[in-house]
C-alpha positions, 0 to 999 in steps of 0.5 A: 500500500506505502508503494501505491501512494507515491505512484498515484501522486506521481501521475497526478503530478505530470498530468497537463495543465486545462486548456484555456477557456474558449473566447465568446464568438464575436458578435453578428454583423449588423444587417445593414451592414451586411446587405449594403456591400452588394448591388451592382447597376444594371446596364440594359442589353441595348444600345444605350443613349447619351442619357442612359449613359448618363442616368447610369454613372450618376447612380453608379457614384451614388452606389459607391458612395454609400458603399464607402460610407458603409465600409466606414461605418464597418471599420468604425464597429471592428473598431467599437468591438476589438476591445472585447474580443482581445 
């Protein structure tokens, strides 16, 4: 029995320690950014006027300049939630 003890506490010894926790899962994007990335102008399948060419580019601008201020806005909450993930 005096020979079993010392072996017994001799494995509890050299057992590995826990693995740390798991970090929480990052929060979900929010919806209006997820959904503002997407969409392209439709370019009709036809010969295309002066003012089509026109009326596309100027929606075209206006497309990527939403999509700027969303990828603004992206970082800007990457940025708000870093602190709590690290």
């Amino acid at each position: 029995m005096t020979v079993m003890l010392p072996i017994a506490s001799a494995a509890c010894a050299s057992r590995p320690p826990s693995p740390p926790p798991k970090p929480p899962p990052p929060p979900e994007v929010p919806a209006d950014l997820r959904v503002c990335f997407g969409g392209l102008t439709e370019v009709p399948d036809r010969d295309l006027t002066v003012g089509d060419v026109e009326r596309l580019w100027k929606d075209e601008r206006k497309r990527s300049a939403a999509k700027t201020r969303c990828g603004e806005r992206l970082l800007a909450w990457i940025d708000a939630i870093l602190p709590g993930l690290r």
